[in-house]
C-alpha positions, -999 to +999 in steps of 0.1 A: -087+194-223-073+202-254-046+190-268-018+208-296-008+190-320+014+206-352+006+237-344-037+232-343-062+231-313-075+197-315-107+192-295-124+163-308-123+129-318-136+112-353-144+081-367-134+074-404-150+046-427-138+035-457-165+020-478-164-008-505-165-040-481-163-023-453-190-001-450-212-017-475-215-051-494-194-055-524-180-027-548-193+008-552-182+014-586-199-018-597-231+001-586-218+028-606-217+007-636-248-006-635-262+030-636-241+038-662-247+008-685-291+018-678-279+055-692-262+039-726-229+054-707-211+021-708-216-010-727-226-047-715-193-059-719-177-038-697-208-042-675-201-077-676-166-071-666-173-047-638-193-074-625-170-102-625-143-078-610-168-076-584-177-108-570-131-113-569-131-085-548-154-095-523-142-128-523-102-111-519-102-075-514-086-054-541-049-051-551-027-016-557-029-027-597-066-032-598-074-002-584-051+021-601-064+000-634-096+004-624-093+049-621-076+047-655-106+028-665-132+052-654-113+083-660-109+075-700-144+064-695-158+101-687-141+122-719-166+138-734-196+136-705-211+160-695-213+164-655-245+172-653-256+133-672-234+118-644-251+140-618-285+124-629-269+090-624-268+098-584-302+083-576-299+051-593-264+044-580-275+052-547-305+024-551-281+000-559-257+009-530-280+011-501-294-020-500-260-031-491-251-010-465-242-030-438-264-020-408-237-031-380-215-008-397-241+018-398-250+013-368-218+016-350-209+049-373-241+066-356-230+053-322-195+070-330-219+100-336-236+099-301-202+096-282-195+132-295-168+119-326-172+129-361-180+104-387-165+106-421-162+083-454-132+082-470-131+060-497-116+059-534-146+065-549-157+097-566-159+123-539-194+132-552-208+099-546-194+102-512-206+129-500-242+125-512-241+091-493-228+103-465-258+127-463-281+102-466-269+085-441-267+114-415-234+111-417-205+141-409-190+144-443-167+123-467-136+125-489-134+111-520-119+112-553-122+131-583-116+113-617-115+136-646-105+170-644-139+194-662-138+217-687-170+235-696-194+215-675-173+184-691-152+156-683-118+160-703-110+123-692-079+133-675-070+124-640-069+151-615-064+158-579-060+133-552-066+093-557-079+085-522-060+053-522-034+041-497-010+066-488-030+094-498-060+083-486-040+089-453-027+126-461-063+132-473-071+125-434-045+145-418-056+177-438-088+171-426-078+166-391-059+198-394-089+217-408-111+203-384-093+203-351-098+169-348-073+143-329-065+114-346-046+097-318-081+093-299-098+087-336-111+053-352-104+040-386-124+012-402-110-006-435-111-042-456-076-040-468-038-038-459-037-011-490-050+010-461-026+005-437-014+041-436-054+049-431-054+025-401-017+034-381-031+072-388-052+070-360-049+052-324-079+028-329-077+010-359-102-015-370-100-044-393-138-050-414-138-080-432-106-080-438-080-096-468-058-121-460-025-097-452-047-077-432-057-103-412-024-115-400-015-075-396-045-070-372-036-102-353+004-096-352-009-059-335-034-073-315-062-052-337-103-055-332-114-081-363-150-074-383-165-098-400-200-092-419-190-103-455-214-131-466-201-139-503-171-158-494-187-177-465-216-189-490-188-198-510-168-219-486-198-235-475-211-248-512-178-261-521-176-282-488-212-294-497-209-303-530-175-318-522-194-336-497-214-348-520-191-360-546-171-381-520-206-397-508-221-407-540-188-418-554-186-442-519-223-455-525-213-465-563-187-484-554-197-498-519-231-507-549-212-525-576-191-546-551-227-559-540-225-546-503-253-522-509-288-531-529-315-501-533-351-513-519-375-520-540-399-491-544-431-492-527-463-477-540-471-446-516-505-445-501-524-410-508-558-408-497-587-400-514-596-364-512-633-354-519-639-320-539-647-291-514-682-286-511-695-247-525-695-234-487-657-248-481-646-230-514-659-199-501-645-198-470-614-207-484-616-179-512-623-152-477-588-165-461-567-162-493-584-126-499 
C-alpha cells in the first residue's frame, strides 16, 4: 500500500551506499590521483600526499576540514582541463577502485536489489565517477559531486553545484526520494562516518560500515547495526602489539642474560645428509612435473 508523503506517492523502498570505506577499501580520490599522476595531470608530490592522506583516512575516517580542503584541492586542480582528458581517465581509476570493492558490501547492495529496494551511491566524489561505477556494478544509480563548473568542454576550476557532503549529501537524498517515489522511512543507509549523520537519521535503517570513533559510540547510544570489513587498522593494531611484544621479550632476555640467569647453548653442528645427484631418468621426470 502506498503511502503519501509531502505531497508524492511513495511506493518503494531503497538502499543508499556511500562509498570511500564503506563500500570500498580506502579513498576514491586517491584512485583518482593515481590516474591522474599516469596522465602528467598531477605531480608526484601531490601523489605522494594523496597517498599519505590516504592510509590516515582509513586508519580514522575523514574530518569536515579535510574534505572541504580536499574539493578545493581538486577543483583548482581541474582549471584549464579539458573534460574530455578526465573522461579518458575513467578506465584506469576504475582499475584501481574495483579491486577494492568490498564484496560483503556488494553483496548485500545486490541482495537490497532482490528484495525489490533501489540501490544508489551517494558519495562525495565526482558524480561521474559514480555513476559509471554504479553501472558496473549493476547498480540503480548514484549521486555525486561535481567539482568545477565547464566552460567550452573545460574545467574553469570553480566550484559548482552540490558538495555531496554531510548535510547535503542528505537533501541530495530527499530530492531523489521525491523524484523517485521512494520512502525513506522503510529505506537503508550505509556510511563510515558521523559527517553522515544526516545521511543515516534520513532514513529508518541506518547502518554503521566501519565506522570512526564518534560514529561508533552514535550507533551504539541508538542501538544501530555495526560493519566492520576495514583491514588496514586491524594489521596495524596487530604489528604494533607484536613488535611491542617483542621489544618487552628481548629487552627481558638481555637482562635476565647479563645477571647470569640465562646462558645460550652451545651451537651444535646440524646433520644434513648426503644427497646423490639425480640420475638422467629422475631429471626428466622431474622436468614433466614442473612443465
Amino acid at each position: 500500500m502506498a503511502a503519501d508523503v509531502g505531497g508524492g506517492r511513495h511506493t518503494r523502498a531503497a538502499a543508499f551506499f556511500d562509498l570511500d570505506r564503506t563500500l570500498m577499501e580506502g579513498s576514491s580520490a586517491f584512485q583518482f590521483g593515481r590516474a591522474a599522476f599516469r596522465a602528467g595531470l598531477i605531480g608526484r608530490r601531490q601523489l605522494l600526499s594523496d597517498a599519505w592522506a590516504n592510509v590516515r583516512f582509513r586508519l580514522r575516517g575523514s574530518t569536515d576540514a579535510d574534505t572541504h580542503a580536499l574539493r578545493e584541492r581538486i577543483s583548482r586542480s581541474l582549471e584549464g582541463t579539458r573534460v574530455r582528458d578526465l573522461e579518458r581517465l575513467g578506465a584506469d581509476v576504475l582499475a584501481g577502485v574495483l579491486p577494492r570493492i568490498y564484496p560483503q558490501m556488494l553483496a548485500l547492495a545486490h541482495e537490497h536489489q532482490d528484495e525489490g529496494r533501489r540501490v544508489y551511491i551517494v558519495t562525495a566524489a565526482a558524480r561521474e565517477l559514480a555513476e559509471t561505477l554504479a553501472r558496473v556494478l549493476a547498480l540503480d544509480g548514484a549521486i555525486g559531486s561535481q567539482f568545477s563548473e565547464v566552460r567550452d568542454g573545460v574545467y574553469t576550476g570553480r566550484p559548482a553545484g552540490l558538495f555531496i557532503y554531510g548535510r547535503q549529501k542528505a537533501l541530495a537524498m530527499i530530492q531523489l526520494a521525491e523524484h523517485d517515489g521512494i520512502d525513506l522511512s522503510a529505506s537503508y543507509a550505509y556510511s563510515d562516518s558521523v559527517s553522515d549523520l544526516p545521511m543515516l537519521e534520513t532514513v529508518g535503517h541506518p547502518v554503521a560500515v566501519n565506522p570512526d570513533r564518534e560514529l561508533a559510540q552514535r550507533a551504539g547510544e541508538r542501538g544501530w547495526q555495526v560493519l566492520r570489513f576495514e583491514r588496514l587498522g586491524r594489521r596495524v593494531r596487530v604489528a604494533v602489539a607484536l613488535s611491542g611484544a617483542a621489544a618487552a621479550g628481548g629487552l627481558g632476555s638481555a637482562a635476565i642474560a647479563r645477571r647470569g640467569i640465562l646462558t645460550p647453548a652451545p651451537r651444535r653442528r646440524r646433520w644434513r645428509p648426503r644427497l646423490r645427484p639425480p640420475s638422467r631418468p629422475q631429471r626428466w621426470l622431474a622436468a614433466i612435473g614442473r612443465g
